[in-house]
Structures are given as structure tokens and as C-alpha cells.
KOLDOTI-414190 format. One record per residue (C-alpha): residue number from 1; residue in three letters; x, y, z. Coordinates in steps of 0.25 Angstrom, whole numbers. Example, Ala and Ser with C-alpha at 12.3 -4.5 7.8 and 13.67 -1.06 7.14 Angstrom:
<r><pos>1</pos><code>ala</code><east>49</east><north>-18</north><up>31</up></r>
<r><pos>2</pos><code>ser</code><east>55</east><north>-4</north><up>29</up></r>
***
This chain:
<r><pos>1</pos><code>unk</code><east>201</east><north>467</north><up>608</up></r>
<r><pos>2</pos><code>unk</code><east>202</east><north>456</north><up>598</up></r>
<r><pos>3</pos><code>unk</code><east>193</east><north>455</north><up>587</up></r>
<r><pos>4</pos><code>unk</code><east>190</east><north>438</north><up>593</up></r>
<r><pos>5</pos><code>unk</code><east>197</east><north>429</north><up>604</up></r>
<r><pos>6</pos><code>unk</code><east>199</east><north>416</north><up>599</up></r>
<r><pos>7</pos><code>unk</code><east>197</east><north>405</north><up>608</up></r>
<r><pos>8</pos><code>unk</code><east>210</east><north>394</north><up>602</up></r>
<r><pos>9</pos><code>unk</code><east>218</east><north>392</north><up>589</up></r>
<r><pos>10</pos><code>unk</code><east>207</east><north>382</north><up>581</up></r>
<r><pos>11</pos><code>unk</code><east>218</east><north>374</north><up>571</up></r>
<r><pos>12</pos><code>unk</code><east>229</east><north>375</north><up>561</up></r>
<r><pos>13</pos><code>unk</code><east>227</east><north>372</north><up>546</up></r>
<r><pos>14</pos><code>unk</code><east>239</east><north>367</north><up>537</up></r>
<r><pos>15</pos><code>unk</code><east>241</east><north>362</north><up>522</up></r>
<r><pos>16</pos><code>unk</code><east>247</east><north>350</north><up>520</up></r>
<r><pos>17</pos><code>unk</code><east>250</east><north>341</north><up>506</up></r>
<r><pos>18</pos><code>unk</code><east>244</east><north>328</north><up>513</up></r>
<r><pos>19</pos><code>unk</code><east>233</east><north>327</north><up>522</up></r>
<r><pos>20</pos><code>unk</code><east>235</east><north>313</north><up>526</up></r>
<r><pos>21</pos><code>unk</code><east>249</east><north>315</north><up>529</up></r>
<r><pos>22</pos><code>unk</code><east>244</east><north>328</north><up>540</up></r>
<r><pos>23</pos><code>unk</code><east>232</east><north>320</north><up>546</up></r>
<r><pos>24</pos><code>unk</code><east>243</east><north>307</north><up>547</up></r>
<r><pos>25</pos><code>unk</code><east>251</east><north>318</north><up>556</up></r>
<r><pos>26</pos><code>unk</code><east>239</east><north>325</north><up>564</up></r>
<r><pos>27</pos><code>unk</code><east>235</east><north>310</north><up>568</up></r>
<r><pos>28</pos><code>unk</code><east>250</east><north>307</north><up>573</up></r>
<r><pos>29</pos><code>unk</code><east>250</east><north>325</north><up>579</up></r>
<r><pos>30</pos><code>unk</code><east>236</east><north>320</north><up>587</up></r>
<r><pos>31</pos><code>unk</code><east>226</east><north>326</north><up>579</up></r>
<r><pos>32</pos><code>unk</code><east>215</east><north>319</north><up>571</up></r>
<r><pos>33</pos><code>unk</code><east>211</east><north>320</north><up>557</up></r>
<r><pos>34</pos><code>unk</code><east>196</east><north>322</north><up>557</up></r>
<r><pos>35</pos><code>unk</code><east>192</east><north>328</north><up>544</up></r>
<r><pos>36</pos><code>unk</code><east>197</east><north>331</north><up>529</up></r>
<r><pos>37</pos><code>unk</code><east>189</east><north>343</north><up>522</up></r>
<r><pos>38</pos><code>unk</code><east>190</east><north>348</north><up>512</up></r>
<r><pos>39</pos><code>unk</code><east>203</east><north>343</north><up>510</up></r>
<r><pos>40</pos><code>unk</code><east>208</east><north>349</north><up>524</up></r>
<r><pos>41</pos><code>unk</code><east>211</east><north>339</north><up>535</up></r>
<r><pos>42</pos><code>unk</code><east>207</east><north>344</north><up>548</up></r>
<r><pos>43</pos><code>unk</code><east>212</east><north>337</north><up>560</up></r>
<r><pos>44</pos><code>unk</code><east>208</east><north>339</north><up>576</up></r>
<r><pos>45</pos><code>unk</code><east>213</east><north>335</north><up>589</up></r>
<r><pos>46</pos><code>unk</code><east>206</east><north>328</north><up>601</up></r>
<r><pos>47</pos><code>unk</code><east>199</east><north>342</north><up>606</up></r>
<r><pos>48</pos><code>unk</code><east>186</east><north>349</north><up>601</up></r>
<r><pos>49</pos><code>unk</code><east>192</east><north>356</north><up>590</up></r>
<r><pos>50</pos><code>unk</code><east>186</east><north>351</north><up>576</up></r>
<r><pos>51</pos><code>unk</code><east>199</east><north>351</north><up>570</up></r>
<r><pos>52</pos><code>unk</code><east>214</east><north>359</north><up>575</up></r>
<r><pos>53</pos><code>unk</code><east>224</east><north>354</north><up>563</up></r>
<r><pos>54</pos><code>unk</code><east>218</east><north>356</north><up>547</up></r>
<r><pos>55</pos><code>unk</code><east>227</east><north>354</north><up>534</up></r>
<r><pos>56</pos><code>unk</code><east>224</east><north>359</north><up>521</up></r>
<r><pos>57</pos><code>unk</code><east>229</east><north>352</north><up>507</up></r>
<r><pos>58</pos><code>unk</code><east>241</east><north>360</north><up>503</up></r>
<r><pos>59</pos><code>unk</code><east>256</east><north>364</north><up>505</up></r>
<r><pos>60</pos><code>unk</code><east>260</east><north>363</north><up>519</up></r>
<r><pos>61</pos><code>unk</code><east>257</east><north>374</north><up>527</up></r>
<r><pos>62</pos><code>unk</code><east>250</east><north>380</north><up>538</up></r>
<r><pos>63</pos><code>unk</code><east>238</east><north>386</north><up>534</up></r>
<r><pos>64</pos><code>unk</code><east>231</east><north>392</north><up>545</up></r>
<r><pos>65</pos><code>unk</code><east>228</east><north>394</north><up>560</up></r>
<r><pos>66</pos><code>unk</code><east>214</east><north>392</north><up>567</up></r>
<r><pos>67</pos><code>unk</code><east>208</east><north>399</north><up>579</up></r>
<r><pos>68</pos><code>unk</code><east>195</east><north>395</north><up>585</up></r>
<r><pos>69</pos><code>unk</code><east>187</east><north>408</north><up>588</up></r>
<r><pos>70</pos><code>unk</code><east>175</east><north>407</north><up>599</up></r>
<r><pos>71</pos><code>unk</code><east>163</east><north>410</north><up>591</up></r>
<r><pos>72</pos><code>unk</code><east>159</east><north>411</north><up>575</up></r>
<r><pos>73</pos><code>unk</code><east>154</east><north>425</north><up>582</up></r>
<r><pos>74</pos><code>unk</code><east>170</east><north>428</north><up>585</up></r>
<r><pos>75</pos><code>unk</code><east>173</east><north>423</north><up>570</up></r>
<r><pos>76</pos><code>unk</code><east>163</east><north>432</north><up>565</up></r>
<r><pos>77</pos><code>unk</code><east>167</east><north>444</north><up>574</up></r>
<r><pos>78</pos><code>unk</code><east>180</east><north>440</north><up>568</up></r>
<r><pos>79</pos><code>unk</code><east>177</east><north>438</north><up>554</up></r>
<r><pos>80</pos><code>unk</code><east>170</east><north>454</north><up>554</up></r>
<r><pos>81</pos><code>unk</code><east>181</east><north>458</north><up>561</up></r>
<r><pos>82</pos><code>unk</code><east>192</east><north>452</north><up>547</up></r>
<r><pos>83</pos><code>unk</code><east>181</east><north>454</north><up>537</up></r>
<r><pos>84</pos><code>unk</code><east>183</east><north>440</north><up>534</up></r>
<r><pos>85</pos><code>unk</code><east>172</east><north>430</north><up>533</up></r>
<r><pos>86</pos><code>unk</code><east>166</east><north>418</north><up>543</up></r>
<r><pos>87</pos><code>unk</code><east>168</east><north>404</north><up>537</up></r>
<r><pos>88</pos><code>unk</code><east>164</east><north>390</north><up>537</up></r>
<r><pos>89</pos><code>unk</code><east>173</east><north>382</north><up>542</up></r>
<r><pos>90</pos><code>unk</code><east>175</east><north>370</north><up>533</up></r>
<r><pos>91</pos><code>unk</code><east>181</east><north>360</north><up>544</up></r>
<r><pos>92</pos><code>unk</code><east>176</east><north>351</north><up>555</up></r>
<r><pos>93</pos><code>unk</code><east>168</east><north>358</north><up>565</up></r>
<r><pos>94</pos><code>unk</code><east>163</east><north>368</north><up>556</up></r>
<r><pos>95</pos><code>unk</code><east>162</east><north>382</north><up>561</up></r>
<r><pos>96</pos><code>unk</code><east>167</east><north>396</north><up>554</up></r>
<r><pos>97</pos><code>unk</code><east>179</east><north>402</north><up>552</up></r>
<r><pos>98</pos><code>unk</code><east>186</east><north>417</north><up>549</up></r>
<r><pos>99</pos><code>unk</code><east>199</east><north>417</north><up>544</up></r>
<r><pos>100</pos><code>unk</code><east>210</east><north>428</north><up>544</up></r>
<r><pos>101</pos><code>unk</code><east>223</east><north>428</north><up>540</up></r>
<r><pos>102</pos><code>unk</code><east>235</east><north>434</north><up>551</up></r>
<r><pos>103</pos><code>unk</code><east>245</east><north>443</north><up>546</up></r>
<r><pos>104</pos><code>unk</code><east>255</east><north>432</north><up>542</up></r>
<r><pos>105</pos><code>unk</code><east>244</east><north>427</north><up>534</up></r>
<r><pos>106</pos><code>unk</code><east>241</east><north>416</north><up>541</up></r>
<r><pos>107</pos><code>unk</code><east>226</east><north>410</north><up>541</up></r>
<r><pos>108</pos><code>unk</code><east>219</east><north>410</north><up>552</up></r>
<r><pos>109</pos><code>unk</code><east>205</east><north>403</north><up>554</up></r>
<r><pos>110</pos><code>unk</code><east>196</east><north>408</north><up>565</up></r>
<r><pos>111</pos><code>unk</code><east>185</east><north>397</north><up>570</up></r>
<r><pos>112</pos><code>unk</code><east>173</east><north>397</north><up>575</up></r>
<r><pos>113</pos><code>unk</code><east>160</east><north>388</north><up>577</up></r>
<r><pos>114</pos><code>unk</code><east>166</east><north>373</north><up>575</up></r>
<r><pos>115</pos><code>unk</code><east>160</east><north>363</north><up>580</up></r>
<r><pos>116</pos><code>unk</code><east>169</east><north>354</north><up>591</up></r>
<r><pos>117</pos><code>unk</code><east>172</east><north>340</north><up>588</up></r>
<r><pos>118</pos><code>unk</code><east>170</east><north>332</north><up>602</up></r>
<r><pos>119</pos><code>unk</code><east>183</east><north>331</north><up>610</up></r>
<r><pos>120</pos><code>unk</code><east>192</east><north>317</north><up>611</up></r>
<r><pos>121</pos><code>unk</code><east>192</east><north>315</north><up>626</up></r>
<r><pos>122</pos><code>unk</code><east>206</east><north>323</north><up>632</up></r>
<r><pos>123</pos><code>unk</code><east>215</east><north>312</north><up>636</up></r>
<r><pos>124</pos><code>unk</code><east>216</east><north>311</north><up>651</up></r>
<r><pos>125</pos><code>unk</code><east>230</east><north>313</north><up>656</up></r>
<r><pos>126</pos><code>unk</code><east>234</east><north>302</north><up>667</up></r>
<r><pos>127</pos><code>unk</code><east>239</east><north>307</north><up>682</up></r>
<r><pos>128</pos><code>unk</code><east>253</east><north>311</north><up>682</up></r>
<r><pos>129</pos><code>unk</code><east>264</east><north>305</north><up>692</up></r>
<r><pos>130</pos><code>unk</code><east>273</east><north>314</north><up>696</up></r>
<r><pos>131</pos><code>unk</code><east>284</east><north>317</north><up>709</up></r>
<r><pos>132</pos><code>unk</code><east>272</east><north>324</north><up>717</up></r>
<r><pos>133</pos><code>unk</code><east>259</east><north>316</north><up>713</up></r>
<r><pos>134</pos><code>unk</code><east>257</east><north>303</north><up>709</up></r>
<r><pos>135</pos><code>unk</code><east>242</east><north>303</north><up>703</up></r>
<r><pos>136</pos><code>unk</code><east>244</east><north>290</north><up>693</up></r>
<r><pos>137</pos><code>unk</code><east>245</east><north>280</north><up>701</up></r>
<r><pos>138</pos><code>unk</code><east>244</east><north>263</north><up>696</up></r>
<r><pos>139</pos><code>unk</code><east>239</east><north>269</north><up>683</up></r>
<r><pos>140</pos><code>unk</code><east>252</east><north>268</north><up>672</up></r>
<r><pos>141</pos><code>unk</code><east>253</east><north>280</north><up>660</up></r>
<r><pos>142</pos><code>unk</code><east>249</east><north>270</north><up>648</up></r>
<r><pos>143</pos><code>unk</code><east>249</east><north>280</north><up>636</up></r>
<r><pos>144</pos><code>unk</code><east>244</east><north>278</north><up>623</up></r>
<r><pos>145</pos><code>unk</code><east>253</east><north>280</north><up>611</up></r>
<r><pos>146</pos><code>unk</code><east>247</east><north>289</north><up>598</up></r>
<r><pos>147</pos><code>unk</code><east>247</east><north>304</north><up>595</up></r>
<r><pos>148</pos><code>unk</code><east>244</east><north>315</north><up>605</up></r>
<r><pos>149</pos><code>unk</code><east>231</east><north>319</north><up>606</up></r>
<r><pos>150</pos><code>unk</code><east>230</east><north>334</north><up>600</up></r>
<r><pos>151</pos><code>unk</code><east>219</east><north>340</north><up>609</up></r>
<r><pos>152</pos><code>unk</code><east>218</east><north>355</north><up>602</up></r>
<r><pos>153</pos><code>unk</code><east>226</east><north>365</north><up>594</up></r>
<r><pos>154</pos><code>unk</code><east>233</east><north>374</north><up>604</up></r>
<r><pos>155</pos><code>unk</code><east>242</east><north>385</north><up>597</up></r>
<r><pos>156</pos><code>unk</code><east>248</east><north>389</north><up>585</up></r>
<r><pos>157</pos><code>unk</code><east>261</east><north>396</north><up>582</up></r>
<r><pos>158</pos><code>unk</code><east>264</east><north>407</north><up>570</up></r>
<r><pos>159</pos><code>unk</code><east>275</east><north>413</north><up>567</up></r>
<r><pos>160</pos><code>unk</code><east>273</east><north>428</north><up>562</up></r>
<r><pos>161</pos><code>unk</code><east>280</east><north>439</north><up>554</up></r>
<r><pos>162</pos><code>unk</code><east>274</east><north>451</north><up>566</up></r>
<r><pos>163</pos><code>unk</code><east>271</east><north>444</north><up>579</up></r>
<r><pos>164</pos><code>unk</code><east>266</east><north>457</north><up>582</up></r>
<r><pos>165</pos><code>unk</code><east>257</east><north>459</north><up>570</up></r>
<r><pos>166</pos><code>unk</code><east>252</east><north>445</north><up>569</up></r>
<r><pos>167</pos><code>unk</code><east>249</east><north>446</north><up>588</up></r>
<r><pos>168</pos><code>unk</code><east>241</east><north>457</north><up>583</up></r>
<r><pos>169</pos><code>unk</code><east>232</east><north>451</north><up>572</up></r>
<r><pos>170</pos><code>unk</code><east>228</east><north>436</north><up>580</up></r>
<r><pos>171</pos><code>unk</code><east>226</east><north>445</north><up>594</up></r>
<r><pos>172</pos><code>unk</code><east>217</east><north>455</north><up>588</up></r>
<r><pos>173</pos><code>unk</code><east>208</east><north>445</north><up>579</up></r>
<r><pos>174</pos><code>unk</code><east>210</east><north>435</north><up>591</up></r>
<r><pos>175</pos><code>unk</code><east>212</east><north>440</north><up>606</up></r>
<r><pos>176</pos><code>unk</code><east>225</east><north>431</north><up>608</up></r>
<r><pos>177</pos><code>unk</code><east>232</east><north>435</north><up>621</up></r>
<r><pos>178</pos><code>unk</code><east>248</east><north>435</north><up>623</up></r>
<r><pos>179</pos><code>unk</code><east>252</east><north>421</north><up>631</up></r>
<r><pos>180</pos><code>unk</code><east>268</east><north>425</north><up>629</up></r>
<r><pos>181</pos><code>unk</code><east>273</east><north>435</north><up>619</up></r>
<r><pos>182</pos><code>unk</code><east>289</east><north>432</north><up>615</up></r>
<r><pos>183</pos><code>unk</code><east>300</east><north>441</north><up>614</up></r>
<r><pos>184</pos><code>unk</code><east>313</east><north>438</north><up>603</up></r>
<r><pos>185</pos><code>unk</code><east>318</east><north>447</north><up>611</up></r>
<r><pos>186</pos><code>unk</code><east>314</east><north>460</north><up>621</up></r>
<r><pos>187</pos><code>unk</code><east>305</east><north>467</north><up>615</up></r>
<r><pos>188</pos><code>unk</code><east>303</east><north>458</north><up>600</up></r>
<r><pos>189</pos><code>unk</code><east>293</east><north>449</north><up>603</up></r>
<r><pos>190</pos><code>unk</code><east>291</east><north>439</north><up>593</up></r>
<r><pos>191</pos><code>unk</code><east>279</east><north>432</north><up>596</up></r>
<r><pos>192</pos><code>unk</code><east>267</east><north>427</north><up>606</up></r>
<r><pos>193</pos><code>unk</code><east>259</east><north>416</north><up>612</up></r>
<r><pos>194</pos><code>unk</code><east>245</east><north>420</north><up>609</up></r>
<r><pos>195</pos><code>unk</code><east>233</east><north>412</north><up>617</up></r>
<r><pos>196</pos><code>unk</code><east>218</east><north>414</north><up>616</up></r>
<r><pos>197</pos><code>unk</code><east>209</east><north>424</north><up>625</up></r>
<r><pos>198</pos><code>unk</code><east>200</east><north>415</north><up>630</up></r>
<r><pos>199</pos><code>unk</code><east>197</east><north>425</north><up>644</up></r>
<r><pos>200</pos><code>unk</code><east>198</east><north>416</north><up>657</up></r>
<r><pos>201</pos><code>unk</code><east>198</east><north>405</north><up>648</up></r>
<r><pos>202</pos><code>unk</code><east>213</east><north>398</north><up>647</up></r>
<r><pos>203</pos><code>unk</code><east>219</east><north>398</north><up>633</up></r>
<r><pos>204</pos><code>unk</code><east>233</east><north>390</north><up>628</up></r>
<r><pos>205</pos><code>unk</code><east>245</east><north>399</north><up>630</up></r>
<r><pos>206</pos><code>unk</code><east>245</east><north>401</north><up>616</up></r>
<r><pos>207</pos><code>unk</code><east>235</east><north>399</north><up>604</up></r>
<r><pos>208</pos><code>unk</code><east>242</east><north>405</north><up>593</up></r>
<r><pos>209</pos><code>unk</code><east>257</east><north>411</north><up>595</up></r>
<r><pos>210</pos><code>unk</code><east>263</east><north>419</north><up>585</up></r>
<r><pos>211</pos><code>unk</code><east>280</east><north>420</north><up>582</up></r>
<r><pos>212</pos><code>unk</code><east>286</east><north>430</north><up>574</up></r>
<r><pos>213</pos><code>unk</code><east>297</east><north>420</north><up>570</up></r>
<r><pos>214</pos><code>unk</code><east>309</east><north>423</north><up>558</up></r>
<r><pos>215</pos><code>unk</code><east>298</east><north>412</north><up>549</up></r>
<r><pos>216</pos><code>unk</code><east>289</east><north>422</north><up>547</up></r>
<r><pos>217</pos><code>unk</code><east>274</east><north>418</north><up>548</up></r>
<r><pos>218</pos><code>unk</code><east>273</east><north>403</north><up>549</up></r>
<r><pos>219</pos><code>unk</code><east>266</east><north>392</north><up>555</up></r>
<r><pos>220</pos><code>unk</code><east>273</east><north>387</north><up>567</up></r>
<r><pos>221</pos><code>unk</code><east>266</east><north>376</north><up>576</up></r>
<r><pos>222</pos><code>unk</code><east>252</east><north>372</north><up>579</up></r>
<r><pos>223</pos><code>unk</code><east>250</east><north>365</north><up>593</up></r>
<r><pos>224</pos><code>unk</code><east>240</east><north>355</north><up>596</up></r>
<r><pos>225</pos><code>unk</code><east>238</east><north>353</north><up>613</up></r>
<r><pos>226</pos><code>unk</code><east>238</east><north>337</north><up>615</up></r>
<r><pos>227</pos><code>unk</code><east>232</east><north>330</north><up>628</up></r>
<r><pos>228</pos><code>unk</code><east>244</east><north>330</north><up>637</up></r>
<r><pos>229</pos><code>unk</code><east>259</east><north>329</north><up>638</up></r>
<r><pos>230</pos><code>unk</code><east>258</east><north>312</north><up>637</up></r>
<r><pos>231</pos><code>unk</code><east>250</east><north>316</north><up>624</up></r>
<r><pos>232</pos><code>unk</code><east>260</east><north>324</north><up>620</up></r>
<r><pos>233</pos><code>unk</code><east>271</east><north>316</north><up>620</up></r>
<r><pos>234</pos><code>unk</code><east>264</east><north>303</north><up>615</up></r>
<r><pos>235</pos><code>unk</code><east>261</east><north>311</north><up>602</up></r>
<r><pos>236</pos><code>unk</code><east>276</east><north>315</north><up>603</up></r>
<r><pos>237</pos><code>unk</code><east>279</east><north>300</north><up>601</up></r>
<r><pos>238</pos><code>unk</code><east>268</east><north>298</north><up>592</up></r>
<r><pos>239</pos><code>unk</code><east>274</east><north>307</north><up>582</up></r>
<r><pos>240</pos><code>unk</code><east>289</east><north>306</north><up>585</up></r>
<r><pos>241</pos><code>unk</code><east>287</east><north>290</north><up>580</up></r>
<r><pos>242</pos><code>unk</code><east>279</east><north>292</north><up>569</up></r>
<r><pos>243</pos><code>unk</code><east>293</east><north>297</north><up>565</up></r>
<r><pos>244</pos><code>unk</code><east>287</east><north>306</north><up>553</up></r>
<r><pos>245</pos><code>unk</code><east>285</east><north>319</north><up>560</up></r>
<r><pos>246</pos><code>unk</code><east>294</east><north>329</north><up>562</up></r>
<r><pos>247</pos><code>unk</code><east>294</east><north>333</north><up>578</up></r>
<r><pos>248</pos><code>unk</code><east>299</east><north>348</north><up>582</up></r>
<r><pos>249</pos><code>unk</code><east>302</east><north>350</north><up>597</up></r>
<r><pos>250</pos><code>unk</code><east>297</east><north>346</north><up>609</up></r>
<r><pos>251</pos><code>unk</code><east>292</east><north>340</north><up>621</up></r>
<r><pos>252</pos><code>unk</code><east>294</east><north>352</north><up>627</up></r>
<r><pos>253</pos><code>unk</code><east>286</east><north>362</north><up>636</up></r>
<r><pos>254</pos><code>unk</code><east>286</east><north>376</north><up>631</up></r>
<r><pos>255</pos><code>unk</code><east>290</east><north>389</north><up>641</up></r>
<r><pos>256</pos><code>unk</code><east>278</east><north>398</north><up>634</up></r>
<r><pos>257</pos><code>unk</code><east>265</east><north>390</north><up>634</up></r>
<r><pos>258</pos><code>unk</code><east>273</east><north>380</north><up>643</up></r>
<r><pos>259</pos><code>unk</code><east>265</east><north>368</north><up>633</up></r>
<r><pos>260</pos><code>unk</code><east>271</east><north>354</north><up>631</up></r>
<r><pos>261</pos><code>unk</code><east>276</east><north>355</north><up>617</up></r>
<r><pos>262</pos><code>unk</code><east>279</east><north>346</north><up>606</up></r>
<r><pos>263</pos><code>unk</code><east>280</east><north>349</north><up>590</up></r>
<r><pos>264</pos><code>unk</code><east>279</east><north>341</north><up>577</up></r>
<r><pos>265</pos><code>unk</code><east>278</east><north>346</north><up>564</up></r>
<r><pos>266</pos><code>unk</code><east>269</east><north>340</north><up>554</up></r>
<r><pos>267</pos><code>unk</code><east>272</east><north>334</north><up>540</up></r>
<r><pos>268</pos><code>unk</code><east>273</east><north>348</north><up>536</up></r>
<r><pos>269</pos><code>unk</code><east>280</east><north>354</north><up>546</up></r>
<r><pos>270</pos><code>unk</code><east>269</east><north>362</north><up>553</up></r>
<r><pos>271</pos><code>unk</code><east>272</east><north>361</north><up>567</up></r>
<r><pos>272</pos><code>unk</code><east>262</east><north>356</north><up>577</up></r>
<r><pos>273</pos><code>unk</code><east>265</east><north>354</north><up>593</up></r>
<r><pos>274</pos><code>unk</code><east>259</east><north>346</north><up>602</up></r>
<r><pos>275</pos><code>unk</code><east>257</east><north>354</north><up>617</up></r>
<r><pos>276</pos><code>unk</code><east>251</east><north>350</north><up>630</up></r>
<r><pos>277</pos><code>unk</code><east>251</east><north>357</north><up>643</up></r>
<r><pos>278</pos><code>unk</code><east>251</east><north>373</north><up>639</up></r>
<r><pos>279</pos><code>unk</code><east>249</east><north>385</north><up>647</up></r>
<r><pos>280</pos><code>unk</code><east>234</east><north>392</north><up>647</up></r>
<r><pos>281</pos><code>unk</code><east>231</east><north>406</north><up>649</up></r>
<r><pos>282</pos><code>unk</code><east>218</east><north>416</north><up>650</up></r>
<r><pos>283</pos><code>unk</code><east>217</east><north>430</north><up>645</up></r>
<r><pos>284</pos><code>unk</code><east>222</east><north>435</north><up>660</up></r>
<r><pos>285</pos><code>unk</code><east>235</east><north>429</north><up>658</up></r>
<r><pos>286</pos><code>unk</code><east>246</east><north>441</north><up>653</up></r>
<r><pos>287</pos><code>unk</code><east>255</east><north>439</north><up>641</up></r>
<r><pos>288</pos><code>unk</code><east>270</east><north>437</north><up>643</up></r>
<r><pos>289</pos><code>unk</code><east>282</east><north>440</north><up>637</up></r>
<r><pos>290</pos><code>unk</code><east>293</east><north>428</north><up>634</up></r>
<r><pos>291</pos><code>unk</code><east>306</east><north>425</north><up>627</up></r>
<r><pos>292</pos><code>unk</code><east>309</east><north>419</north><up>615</up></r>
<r><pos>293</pos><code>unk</code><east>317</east><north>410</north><up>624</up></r>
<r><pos>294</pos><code>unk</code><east>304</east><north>405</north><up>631</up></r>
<r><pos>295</pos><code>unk</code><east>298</east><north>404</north><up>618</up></r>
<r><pos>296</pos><code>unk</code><east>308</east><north>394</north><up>613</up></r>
<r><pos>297</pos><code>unk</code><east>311</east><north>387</north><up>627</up></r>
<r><pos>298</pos><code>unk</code><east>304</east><north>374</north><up>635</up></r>
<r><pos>299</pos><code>unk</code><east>304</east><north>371</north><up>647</up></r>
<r><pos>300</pos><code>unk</code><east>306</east><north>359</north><up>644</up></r>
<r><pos>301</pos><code>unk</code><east>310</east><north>351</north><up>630</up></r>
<r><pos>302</pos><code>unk</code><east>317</east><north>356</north><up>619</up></r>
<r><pos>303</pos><code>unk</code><east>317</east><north>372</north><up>616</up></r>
<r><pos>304</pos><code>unk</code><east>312</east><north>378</north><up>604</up></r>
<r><pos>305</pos><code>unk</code><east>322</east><north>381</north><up>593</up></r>
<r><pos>306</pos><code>unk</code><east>319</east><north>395</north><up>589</up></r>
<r><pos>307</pos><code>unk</code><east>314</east><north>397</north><up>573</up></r>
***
């Protein structure tokens, strides 16, 4: 039994040297800008989430990850359980907060109580012709150019120094549940895909996912689920001719998770992907055990370079 179940990852908090220069970025990534506190820029996508994305003043870094738990009654469960105190939260939507730091000393901040900022209209996708239905018919696809439009933060990857050590800490404090464990080779696994336990209630393939990798502890990428595939490639060619921002890898569709990919880094380097279409589990569904190979393959697009 864990000591909480968290019900999604809540953001990601970074340091960066210029604010403008970050917010200029997220407007391009397909997130909004909606407040500066304090300082601290905190910036939202198009769901009920008050804010996904938050930058501190600083040296660039990641800072911390945020997980959204059910209830301030869970935070203060959680908070007894730590001996550590239950906050304010000083950012839009209010609410409280617990923070904890993991064994690789990252921060982690658990919240609760915010308020939800009314929801942009979901774009709606138009019929699709294909070879065995043709539902669109004397209606031509008349796409508008601009950003994607970021919907929610979906996941975030860590790399570890003791996958084992650091599985244990997030599923006891958390209730996470194994979507694919990965194996370096038989028998030395070297990582998992962790998604919430939300009961009958379908949860992303993974929320967080944790990597023992020769980097040692390190952020890897954030990933922020955008409308649809057409959205996901018109923010593509959005970034790609802003010709200022470095792009990773993809289009792709990835084996473990099978979500439509596609990375960019940010002025400093910190990773983000773009994702639509990924897989959804409940708490019935059983772990499985994959290879590196699937790890690091697609089925379709470019594979992943190993780190």
C-alpha cells in the first residue's frame, strides 16, 4: 500500500537567465504565458490545469517536478506521513502543496486544492478519408498555421543513479503501477514506465518514467500532449521555421507507449516533446517486461540514439 495515489504529473519548474526569452519559446511550444509572480513566469496549456510549465530567475536548470494529488486530505495524510509541513501555494489557482525531495535529490511538489481555470474549447478534428471510408466529403482540409496547441502535461523522464531505489521511493509515497519495465539485458533491468492508479479509471501509459542511464540523475524530457497529429505537425513547422530552436528527433510513433512523438529543446536545452495519440491503461492491466531495443525503436520515423 502506498502512503497516496496521485491522480497526474502537475508541471515541471525550470531556472532560466531571461524570462522573456523562455515565455517568447513556450508561445512558439504552444503554451501561454498567463502570469509573472514573484518573479517566476508560470505558463499553461489550453486544459484546466492553472499553469503546466514554471521558470524561476536563475542558471539554467531543471528544478523540480509537480504531481497533482486527489485531495489536500491526501497532501496532509502525505505530509504526516514525511513529517514535512502543508503550504500555500504561491501561483495561479492557489491551493497547498508538500514537497519532498527523491533519493537523487530531486524536488518534488505535491498539489492539491487549485482552483481550474476554464478550459479553451478542444479543437475538433475533421472526418478522415481513407481507402475503406470516405467520411469528408465536399469539405476541403483548410488548416490554420500557428503553434500546436498543448492540451496538458502528460509525463516526465528521469534518469536515475538506482532505478530500483528510486521505483521504490515514488511507488510507495505514490501508488504508481508498472506500464513496461526495461531490461539492458536478462535479468539488469534498467528502468520503467510508471502510470497513475486511478482504479477503473484510464491513466496515460506513463506519468513519470525513470532510467538508470550512464548520466547519472538528470532531467531528460517533459512531454506536453497537443490536440491531434494535424496539431502536431503544424507546431512542427511552426518551430522548425522560426529557425531558432534546436529540434531533436521525430515525427515518430514510439513501440512502448505507441504516442506520436516529436522533440525540441528549449533556449537551454531542456527537452520538451510534443505527443498525441498514446496508449491508456487501468489498474487491471498487468506490467510487462521489454527490451532496450523497444525502448529505443519506432515504428515508424527515426530510432532513438541510445545516451
Amino acid at each position: 500500500m502506498s502512503t497516496i495515489k496521485i491522480e497526474d504529473v502537475a508541471h515541471v519548474r525550470f531556472a532560466a537567465p531571461d524570462l522573456e526569452k523562455m515565455a517568447a519559446f513556450l508561445a512558439d511550444f504552444g503554451l501561454s504565458p498567463v502570469e509573472t509572480r514573484a518573479g517566476v513566469l508560470f505558463a499553461a496549456g489550453a486544459g484546466a490545469a492553472p499553469f503546466v510549465h514554471v521558470t524561476e530567475p536563475g542558471a539554467p536548470r531543471f528544478v523540480a517536478i509537480g504531481l497533482r494529488a486527489t485531495s489536500v486530505a491526501d497532501l496532509e495524510t502525505l505530509a504526516r506521513s514525511e513529517g514535512v509541513p502543508v503550504e500555500d501555494l504561491d501561483a495561479p489557482g492557489g491551493g497547498k502543496c508538500v514537497t519532498l525531495t527523491d533519493p537523487d535529490g530531486f524536488r518534488v511538489e505535491v498539489v492539491a486544492g487549485q482552483a481550474a481555470k476554464r478550459a479553451q474549447a478542444e479543437s475538433v478534428e475533421q472526418p478522415r478519408n481513407d481507402a475503406a471510408q470516405k467520411r469528408r466529403l465536399r469539405q476541403p482540409v483548410r488548416l490554420k498555421p500557428g503553434p500546436s496547441h498543448v492540451q496538458r502535461l502528460g509525463h516526465c523522464v528521469l534518469s536515475v543513479s538506482d532505478f530500483r531505489r528510486s521505483e521504490a521511493w515514488y511507488k510507495e509515497r505514490f501508488g504508481f503501477l508498472t506500464s513496461d519495465e526495461f531490461e539492458l539485458a536478462p535479468g539488469m533491468s534498467m528502468g520503467a514506465f510508471l502510470r497513475c492508479d486511478r482504479g477503473a479509471l484510464p491513466s496515460d501509459h506513463h506519468t513519470l518514467a525513470l532510467m538508470q542511464t550512464p548520466a547519472g540523475p538528470a532531467f531528460m524530457h517533459a512531454a506536453f500532449e497537443v490536440a491531434d497529429f494535424d496539431d502536431l505537425m503544424l507546431g512542427h513547422t511552426h518551430l522548425a521555421a522560426a529557425e531558432r530552436y534546436q529540434h531533436v528527433r521525430g515525427v515518430g510513433r514510439h513501440i512502448l507507449g505507441s504516442q506520436i512523438f516529436d522533440y525540441w529543446n528549449d533556449p537551454w536545452g531542456h527537452e520538451l516533446e510534443h505527443w498525441t495519440d498514446g496508449d491508456l491503461f487501468t489498474a487491471d492491466d498487468p506490467p510487462h517486461m521489454s527490451t532496450l531495443r523497444e525502448l529505443l525503436d519506432v515504428q515508424w520515423g527515426k530510432a532513438i540514439t541510445p545516451p
